[in-house]
C-alpha positions in Angstrom: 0.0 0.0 0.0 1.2 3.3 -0.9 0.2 6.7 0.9 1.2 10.4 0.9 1.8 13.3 2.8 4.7 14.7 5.2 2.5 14.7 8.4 1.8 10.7 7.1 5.6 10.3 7.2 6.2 12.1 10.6 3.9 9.7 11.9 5.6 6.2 10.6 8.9 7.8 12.1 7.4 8.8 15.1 6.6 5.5 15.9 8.9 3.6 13.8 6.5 2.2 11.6 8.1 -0.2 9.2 8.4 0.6 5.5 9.4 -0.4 2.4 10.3 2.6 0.4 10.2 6.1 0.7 10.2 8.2 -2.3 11.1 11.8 -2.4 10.0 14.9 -4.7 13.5 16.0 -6.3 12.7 19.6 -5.1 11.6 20.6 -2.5 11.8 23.1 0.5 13.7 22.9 4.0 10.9 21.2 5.6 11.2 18.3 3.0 14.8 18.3 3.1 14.5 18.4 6.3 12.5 14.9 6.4 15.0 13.3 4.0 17.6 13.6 6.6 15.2 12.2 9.7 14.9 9.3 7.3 18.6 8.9 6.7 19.6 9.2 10.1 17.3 6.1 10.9 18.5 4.3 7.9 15.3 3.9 6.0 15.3 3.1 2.3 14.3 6.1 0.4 14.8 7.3 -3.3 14.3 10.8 -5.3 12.2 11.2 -8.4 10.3 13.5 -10.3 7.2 14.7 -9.4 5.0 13.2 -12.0 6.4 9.6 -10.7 5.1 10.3 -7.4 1.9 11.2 -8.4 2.0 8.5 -11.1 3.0 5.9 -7.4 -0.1 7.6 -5.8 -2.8 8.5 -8.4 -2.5 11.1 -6.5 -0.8 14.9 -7.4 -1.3 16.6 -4.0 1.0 13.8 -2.6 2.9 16.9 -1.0 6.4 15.5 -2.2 6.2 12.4 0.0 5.1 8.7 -1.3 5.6 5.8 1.4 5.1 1.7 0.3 4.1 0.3 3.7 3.3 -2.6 2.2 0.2 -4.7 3.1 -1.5 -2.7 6.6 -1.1 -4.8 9.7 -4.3 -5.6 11.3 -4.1 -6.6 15.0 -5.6 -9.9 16.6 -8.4 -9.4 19.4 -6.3 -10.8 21.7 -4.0 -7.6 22.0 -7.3 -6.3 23.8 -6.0 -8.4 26.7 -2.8 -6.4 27.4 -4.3 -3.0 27.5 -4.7 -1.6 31.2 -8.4 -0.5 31.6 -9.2 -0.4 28.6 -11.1 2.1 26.0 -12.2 0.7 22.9 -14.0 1.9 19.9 -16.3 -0.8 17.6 -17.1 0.2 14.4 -19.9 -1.6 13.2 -20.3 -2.0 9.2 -19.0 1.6 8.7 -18.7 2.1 4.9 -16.7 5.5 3.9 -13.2 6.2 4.3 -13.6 10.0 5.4 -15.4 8.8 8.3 -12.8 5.8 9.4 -10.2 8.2 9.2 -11.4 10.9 11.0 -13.0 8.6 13.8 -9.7 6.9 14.0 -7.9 10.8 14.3 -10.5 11.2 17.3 -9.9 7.7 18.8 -6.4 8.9 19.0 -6.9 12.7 20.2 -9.2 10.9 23.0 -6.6 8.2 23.8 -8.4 5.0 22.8 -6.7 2.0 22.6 -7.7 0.1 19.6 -10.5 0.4 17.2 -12.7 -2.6 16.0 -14.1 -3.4 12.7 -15.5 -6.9 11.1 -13.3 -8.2 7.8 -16.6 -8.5 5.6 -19.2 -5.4 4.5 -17.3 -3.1 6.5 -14.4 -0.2 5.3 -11.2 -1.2 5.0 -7.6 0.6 5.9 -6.9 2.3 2.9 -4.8 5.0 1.6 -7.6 7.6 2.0 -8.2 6.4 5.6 -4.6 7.0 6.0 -4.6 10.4 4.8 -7.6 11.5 6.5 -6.5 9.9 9.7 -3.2 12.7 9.2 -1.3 8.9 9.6 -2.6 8.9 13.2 -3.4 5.3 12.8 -0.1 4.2 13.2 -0.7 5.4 16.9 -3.8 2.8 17.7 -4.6 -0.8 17.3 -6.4 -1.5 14.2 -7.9 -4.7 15.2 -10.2 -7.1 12.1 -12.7 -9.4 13.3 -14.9 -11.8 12.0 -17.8 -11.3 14.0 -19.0 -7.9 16.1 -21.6 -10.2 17.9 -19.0 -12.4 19.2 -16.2 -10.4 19.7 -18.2 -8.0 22.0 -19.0 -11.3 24.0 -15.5 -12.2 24.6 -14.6 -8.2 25.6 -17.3 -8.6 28.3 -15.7 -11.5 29.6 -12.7 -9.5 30.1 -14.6 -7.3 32.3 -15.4 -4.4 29.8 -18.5 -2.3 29.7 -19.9 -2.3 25.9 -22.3 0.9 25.2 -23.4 1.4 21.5 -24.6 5.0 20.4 -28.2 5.2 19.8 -30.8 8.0 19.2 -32.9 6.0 22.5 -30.6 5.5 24.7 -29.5 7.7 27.8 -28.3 11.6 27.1 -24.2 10.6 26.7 -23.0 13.4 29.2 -25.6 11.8 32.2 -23.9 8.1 31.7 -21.4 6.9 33.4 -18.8 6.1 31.0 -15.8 5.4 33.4 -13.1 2.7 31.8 -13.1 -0.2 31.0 -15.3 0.6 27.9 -16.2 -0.2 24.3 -18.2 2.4 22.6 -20.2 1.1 19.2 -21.0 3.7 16.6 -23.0 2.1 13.5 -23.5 2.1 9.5 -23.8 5.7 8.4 -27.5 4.6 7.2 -29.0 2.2 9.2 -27.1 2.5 12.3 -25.8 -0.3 14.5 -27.4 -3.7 13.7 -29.9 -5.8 15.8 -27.8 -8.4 16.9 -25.0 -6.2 17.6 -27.6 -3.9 19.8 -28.6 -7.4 21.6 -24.8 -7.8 23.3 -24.7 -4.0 24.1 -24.8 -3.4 27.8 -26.7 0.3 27.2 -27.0 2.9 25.1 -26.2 6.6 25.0 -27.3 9.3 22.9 -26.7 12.6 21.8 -29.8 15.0 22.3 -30.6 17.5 19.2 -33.4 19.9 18.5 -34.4 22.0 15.7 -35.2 18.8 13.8 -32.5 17.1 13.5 -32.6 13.2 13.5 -28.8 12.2 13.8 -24.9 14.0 13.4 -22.4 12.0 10.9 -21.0 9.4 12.6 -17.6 10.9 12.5 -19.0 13.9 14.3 -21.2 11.7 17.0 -17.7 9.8 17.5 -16.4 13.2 18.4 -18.3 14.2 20.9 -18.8 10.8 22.6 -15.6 10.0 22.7 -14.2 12.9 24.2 -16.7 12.3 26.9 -15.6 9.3 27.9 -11.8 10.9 28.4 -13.5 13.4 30.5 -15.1 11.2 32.6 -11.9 9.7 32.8 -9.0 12.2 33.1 -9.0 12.0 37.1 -8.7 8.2 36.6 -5.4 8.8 34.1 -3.9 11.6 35.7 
């Protein structure tokens, strides 16, 4: 898989994500050159082309002087769930667009989740777009593919983990208790989270709205529960 963008590649160095190849614009300004020499000094491989064969690498000509190959995105097992302390998870159940992945995963992050959950089948994948969106903040959380929401919740309830899916019924977000250990489930941008799903949920929470207004994107809802739950938390963490 190749992505783009300098805040992308301050990311993989930041946390030493492995690559194959970096490729270079051949002219560029001082914060570029400035990258080429973070990426020497940790001995990455790295190369410098013209322009049009980054964007040619990409399909992409906003690529900002930076292409990375990181090969094929590592997706975690569920049982890395098992070595957080207290942990704060985010299930993502059937979510379809890449803008919102990426932007709930940016928020995940900002809110210090620990992983993020989402089924291999009929669900959005990591992609380059998700990347980019993400501003390569997903190299700072657990990615974690499952085969089945329903049954994975099951076995994070067993580890003593309170699971609370995001519905317009359910109890006004900022009057539940939302202390850690917790799993939050956000649903489809259409239909929402599905039945079964619902059925393992331990509660619900919503997010009140007047004038009219059924529901917020998903990415936004994300927002504003998530950062909840790290203010109901931040005496716990500090």
């Amino acid at each position: 898989m190749k992505v783009h963008g300098r805040n992308v590649l301050k990311e993989i160095l930041a946390t030493n994500t492995p690559v194959k190849m970096i490729y270079f614009s051949e002219s560029g300004d001082s914060e570029l050159k400035q990258l080429i020499e973070k990426v020497k000094n940790k001995k990455l491989p790295f190369t410098v082309a013209n322009k049009k064969i980054l964007t040619k690498l990409c399909n992409y000509d906003k690529h900002q002087g930076v292409v990375i190959d990181i090969g094929d995105f590592k997706y975690k097992d569920e049982h890395v769930i098992e070595k957080f302390d207290n942990p704060f998870l985010v299930i993502l159940d059937q979510l379809q667009d890449p803008h919102n992945f990426g932007a709930i995963i940016r928020t995940a992050v900002g809110a210090g989740a620990n992983a993020i959950i989402i089924p291999k089948d009929n669900s959005v994948k990591v992609t380059p777009t998700v990347i980019k969106v993400s501003a390569g903040t997903i190299f700072k959380i657990d990615i974690i593919q499952v085969v089945n929401i329903s049954r994975s919740i099951e076995k994070i309830k067993k580890l003593g983990i309170w699971v609370y899916g995001a519905d317009m019924n359910g109890t006004k977000y900022y009057k539940a208790d939302l202390k850690k250990p917790i799993a939050i489930v956000l649903g489809n941008e259409g239909s929402g989270i599905r039945k079964l799903v619902k059925e393992k949920c331990d509660g619900f929470i919503s997010i009140p709205m007047k004038n009219s207004i059924d529901s917020l994107n998903v990415s936004v809802s994300a927002g504003i529960i998530l950062f909840e739950v790290m203010r109901q938390n931040e005496s716990i963490d500090s």
